[in-house]
N, C-alpha and C positions, 0 to 999 in steps of 0.2 A: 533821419538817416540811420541807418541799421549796419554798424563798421563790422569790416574783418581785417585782423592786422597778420600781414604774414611778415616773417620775420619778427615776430613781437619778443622773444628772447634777448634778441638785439641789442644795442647800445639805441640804434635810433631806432627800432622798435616800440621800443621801454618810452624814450622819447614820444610817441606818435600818443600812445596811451597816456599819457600826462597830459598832452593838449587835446585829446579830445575829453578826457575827464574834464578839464575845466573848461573846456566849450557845453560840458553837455551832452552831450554825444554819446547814444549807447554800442557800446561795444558786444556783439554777438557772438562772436568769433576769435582766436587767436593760434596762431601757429607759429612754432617756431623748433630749431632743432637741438634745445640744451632745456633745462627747467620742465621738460615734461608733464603736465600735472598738474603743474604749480600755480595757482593762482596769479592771471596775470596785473592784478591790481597789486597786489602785495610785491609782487615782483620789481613791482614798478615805481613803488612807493607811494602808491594813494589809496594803500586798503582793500580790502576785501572786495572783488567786484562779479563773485560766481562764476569768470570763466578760465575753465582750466587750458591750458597751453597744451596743444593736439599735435603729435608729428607728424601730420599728413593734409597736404590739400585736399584732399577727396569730404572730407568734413565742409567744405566750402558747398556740397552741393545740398546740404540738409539743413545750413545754419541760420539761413533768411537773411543773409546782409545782401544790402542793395550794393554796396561800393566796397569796394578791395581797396586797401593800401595795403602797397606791396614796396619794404626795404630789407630783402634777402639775398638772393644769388642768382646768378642769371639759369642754371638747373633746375630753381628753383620756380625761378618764374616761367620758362619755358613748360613745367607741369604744371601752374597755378591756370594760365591764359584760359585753357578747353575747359576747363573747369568753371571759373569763376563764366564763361560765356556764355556752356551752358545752363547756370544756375541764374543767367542774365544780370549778373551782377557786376556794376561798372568798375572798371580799372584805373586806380592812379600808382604807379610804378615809379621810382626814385635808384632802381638798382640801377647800379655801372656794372660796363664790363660786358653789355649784353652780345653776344656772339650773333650768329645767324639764325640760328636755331630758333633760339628767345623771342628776335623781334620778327620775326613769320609766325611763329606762334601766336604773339601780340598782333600782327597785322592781319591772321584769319580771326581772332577775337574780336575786333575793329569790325569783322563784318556785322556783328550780333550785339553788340552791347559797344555803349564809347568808351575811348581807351586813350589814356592820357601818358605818355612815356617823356621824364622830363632826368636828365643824370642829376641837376640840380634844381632844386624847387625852393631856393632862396628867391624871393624878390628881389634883392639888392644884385645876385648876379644875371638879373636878366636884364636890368639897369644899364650893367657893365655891356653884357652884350650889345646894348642899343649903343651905346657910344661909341665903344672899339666900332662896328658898321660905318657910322658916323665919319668918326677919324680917318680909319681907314680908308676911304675915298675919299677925303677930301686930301689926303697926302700917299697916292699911290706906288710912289716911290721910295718912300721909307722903309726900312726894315723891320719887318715884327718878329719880334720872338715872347715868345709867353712863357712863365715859370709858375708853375703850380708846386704846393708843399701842402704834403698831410700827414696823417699819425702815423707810428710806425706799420699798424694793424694792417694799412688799405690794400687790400690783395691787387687790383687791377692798376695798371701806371701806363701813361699817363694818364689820370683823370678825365671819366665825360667831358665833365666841364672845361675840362683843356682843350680837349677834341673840339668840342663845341665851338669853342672860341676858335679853333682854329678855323672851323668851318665856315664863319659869319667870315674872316679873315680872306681866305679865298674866294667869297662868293663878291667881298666888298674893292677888291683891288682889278683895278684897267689891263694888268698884265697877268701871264697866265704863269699858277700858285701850287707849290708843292708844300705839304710837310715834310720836316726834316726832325726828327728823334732822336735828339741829342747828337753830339759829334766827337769824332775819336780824333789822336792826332795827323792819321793820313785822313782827314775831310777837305782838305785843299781851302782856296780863297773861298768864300763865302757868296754865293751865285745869287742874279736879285730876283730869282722867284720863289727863296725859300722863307718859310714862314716857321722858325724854331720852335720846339714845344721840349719844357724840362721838366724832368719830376722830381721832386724831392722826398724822400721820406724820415722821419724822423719826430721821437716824444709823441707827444697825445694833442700834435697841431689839427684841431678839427679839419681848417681848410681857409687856404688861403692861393689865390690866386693874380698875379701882375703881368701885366702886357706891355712891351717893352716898346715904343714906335719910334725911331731912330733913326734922326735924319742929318744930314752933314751940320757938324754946330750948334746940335740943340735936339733934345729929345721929351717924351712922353711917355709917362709911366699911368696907368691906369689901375687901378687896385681894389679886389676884394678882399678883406678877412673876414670868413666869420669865428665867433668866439665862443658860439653853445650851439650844439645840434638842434636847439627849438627851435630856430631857426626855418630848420630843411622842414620838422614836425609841424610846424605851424603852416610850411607854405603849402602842405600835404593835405593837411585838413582845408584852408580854402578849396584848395583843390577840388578835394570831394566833396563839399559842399555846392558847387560849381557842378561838376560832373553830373550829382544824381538827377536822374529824368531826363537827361540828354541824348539824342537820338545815339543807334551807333556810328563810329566812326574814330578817326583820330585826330587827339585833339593835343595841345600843348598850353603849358603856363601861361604864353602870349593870349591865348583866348581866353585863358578866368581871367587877365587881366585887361583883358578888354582892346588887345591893342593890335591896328592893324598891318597888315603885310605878312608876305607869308615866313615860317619859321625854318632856320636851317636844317638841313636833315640830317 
């Protein structure tokens, strides 16, 4: 496999480049928008690795990587998509936040090369998802609400991952589901097709996420934390490992993982 990291500057960037270094993995490529120049092994803390950090995707179409991992900006990745497409080069994508723009971008990419778009690419939260589904119908009339918490940095709120959850949340319940984004003090009585979603920001909390299922007398709390960004880095590189050679099209974490039924959108 022949990587390009965009966002490599990054916090998870930096991260991506650490676990494919000690997968093994050569790195062709790096972009990102701070560090210019710089050396992205050293950057990164594992040494000298000859490639210097380029402020433009357009270097994607000369650099020979077969697979992108992309954790940048969804700007970012809406100019990465035509790019990496047509340099046939596959896509695993971990940005949040992505607007309209981004994933039609991603989705004309999807025609040309495979294209994997996941907000979070821990394995343990797509665990979580498989239960909350689970729960969630087996108790269609409990109340959900979900609380997400992360560092002060994270620009977009609530969280994919929130989102997400909420989605698995409405596709899993007998009665028909709104989201509801946080509530002020004129939100009135509490209606039973709302499925709450919070965000919290605050310190250098990577990411943490709880599903709250709440039913007369007794309730259910579901919980992820993670606690180092190698985490997301690691679940990025199977990922692309997974990906490369794979027809185009679009794909999600459920398929490197092998697991059936189809994924929220």
């Amino acid at each position: 496999m022949r990587l390009a990291i965009v966002g490599a500057s990054g916090k998870m960037g930096r991260s991506v480049v650490r676990a494919a270094v000690s997968e093994s993995i050569g790195i062709v490529c790096a972009i990102g928008v701070s560090d210019v120049g710089r050396d992205v092994g050293e950057l990164s803390g594992v040494g000298h690795l000859g490639i210097p950090i380029s402020d433009t995707v357009d270097i994607l179409g000369t650099a020979g990587a077969n697979v992108v991992i992309d954790f940048s900006s969804p700007v970012a990745t809406t100019a990465l998509a035509p790019v990496a497409a047509a340099a046939r080069a596959a896509i695993v994508t971990g940005t949040t936040g992505l607007g309209d723009d981004a994933r039609k971008a991603l989705d004309r990419a999807s025609l040309l090369v495979p294209t994997l778009v996941e907000p979070n690419l821990s394995i343990g939260v797509h665990v979580l998802a498989s239960l909350l589904a689970r729960a969630v119908a087996a108790l269609p009339d409990w109340d959900v609400e979900i609380v997400e918490m992360h560092h002060r940095s994270k620009v977009d709120a609530p969280s994919g991952t929130a989102l997400r959850l909420g989605r698995i949340a409405e596709a899993a319940r007998a009665l028909p589901t709104r989201l509801v984004h946080g509530r002020d003090a004129n939100h009135g009585v509490r209606k039973p097709e709302e499925v709450g979603v919070h965000a919290l920001r605050a310190g250098d909390i990577v990411g943490e996420h709880v599903v709250h299922l709440v039913g007369t007398g007794e309730r259910i709390e579901l919980v992820h934390r993670a606690t180092s960004r190698d985490v997301f880095a690691h679940g990025a590189i199977r990922a692309a490992r997974w990906i490369a050679g794979k027809p185009p099209g679009s794909y999600g974490l459920q398929d490197v993982l092998g697991w059936k039924g189809d994924r929220p959108s």
